[in-house]
C-alpha positions in Angstrom: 190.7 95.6 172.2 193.2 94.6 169.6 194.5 91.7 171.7 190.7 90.1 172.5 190.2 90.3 168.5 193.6 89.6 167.5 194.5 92.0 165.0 197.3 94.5 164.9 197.0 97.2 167.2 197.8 99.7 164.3 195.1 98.4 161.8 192.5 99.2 164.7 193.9 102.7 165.7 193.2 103.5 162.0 189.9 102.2 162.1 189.6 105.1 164.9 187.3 108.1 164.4 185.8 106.6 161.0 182.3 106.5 160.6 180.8 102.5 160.8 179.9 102.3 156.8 184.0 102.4 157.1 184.6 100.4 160.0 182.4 97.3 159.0 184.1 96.3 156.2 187.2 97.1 157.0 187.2 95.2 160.4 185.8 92.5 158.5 188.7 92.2 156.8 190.9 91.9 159.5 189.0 89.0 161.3 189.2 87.1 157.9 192.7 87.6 157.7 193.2 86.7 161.5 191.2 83.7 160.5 192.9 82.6 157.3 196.6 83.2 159.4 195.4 80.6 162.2 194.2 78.1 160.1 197.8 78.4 158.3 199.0 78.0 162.1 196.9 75.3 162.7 197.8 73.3 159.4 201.5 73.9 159.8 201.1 72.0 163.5 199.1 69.6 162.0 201.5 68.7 159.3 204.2 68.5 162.0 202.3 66.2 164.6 201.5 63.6 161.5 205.3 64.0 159.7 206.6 62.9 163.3 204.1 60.4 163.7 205.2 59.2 160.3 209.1 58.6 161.6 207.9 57.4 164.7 205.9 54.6 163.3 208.9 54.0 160.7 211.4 53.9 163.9 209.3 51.5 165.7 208.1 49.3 163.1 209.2 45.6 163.4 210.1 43.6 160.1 209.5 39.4 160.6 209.3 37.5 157.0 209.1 40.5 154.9 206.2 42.0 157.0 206.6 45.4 158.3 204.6 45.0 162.2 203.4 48.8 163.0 202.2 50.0 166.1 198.4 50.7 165.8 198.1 53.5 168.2 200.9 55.6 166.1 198.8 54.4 162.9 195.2 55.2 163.6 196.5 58.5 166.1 198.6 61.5 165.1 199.5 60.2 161.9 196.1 61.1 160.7 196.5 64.1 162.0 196.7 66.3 159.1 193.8 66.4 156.8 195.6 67.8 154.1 197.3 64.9 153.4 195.2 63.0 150.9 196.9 59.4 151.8 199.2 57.9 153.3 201.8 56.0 151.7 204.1 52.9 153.0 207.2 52.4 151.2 209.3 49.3 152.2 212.7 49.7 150.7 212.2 47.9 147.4 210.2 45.4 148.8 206.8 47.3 148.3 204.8 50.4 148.5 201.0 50.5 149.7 199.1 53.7 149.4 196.0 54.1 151.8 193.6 56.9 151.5 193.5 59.1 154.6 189.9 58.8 155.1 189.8 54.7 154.6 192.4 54.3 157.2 191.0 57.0 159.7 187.0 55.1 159.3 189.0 51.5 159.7 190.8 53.5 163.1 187.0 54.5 164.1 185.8 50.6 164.4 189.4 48.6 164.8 190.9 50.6 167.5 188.5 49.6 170.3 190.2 45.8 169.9 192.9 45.6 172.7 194.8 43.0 170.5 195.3 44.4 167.4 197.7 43.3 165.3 198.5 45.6 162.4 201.6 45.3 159.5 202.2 46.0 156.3 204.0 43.8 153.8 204.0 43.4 149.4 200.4 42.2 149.5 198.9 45.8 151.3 198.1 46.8 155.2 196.7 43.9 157.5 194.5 43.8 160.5 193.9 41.2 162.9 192.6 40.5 166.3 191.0 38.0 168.8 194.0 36.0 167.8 193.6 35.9 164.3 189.6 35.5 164.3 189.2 38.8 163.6 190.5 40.1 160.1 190.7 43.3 157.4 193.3 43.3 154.7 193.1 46.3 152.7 195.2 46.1 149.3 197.0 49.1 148.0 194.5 52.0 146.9 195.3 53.7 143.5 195.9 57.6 144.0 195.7 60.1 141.0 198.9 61.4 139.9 198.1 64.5 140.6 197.5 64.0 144.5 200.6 62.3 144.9 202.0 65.7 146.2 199.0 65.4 148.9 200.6 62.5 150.6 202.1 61.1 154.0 205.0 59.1 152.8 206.2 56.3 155.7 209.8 55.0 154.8 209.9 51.9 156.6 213.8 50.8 156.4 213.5 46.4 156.3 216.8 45.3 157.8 219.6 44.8 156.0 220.2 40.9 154.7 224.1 40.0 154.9 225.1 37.3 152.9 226.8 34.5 155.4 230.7 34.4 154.5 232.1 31.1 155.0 235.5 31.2 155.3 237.3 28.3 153.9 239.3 26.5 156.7 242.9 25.4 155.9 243.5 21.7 156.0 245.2 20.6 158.9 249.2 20.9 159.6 250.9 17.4 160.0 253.1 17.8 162.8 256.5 18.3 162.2 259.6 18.0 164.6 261.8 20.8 164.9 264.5 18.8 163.6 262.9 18.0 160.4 262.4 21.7 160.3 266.2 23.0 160.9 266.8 19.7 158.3 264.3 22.0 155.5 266.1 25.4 156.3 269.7 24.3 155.5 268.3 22.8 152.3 266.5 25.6 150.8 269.1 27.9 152.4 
């Protein structure tokens, strides 16, 4: 019985014998605790599935022009996942950060995702849409969160490439020829 109501065997055997104005209440307790432990459970996953989504969508993001191109089905699937997390936040090195409330981008996910073209990236200006080649647009700028939710948020760090500086090495003029004569001549001299 303690299996099919997932409690602790122990907690039911002392429930055992007791009459029901006990039992009630103190069964009750159990299932609420049961409850309140696979919610945790279920939380916990769901705060894994949408970290990883996170450095998946980081990993695969593609930079062009200081645009950060993301992958839409990482963006409007298990990055969402976790509805404790408040917002989700795109940080692109010093370039920029854009902060998107959970529930904005899951209800854009609801009527974007059906488009087979979509083209999604994130740059200084805020997150992008865009399909039927370009006919089709939503630009959504950076959403102000409250300081005190910033603890409730999905943080993306998406890495832009390193820029190198070109190094141009300055090239030595050109050797005159010179005989091998001239050049036994020049040793005995400075000899």
């Amino acid at each position: 019985m303690a299996v099919l109501l997932g409690v602790e065997r122990e907690a039911l055997e002392q429930l055992v014998g007791k009459p029901d104005r006990e039992v009630g209440p103190k069964l009750e307790a159990l299932l609420h605790r049961r409850a309140e432990a696979q919610e945790a459970r279920r939380a916990e996953r769901a705060a894994h599935i949408a970290c990883s989504a996170a450095e998946h969508l980081a990993r695969t993001a593609v930079w062009h022009e200081g645009r950060a191109h993301l992958d839409p089905s990482i963006l409007f699937g298990a990055i969402l996942a976790d509805v404790g997390h408040k917002f989700i936040a795109f940080h692109g090195g010093r370039a920029f950060e854009v902060r998107m409330l959970r529930h904005t981008l899951w209800s854009a996910g609801e009527a974007l995702s059906r488009h087979d073209d979509l083209a999604t990236w994130v740059d200084a200006e805020g997150l992008h849409f865009r399909w039927k080649n370009g006919r089709g647009g939503l630009n959504f700028l950076s959403q102000h969160v409250p300081a005190r939710d910033i603890a409730y948020g999905l943080h993306v760090y998406l890495t832009p490439p390193v820029q190198r500086p070109s190094v141009h090495w300055a090239q030595r003029p050109p050797r005159r020829p010179v005989s091998l004569g001239d050049e036994v001549v020049n040793m005995t001299l400075f000899a």
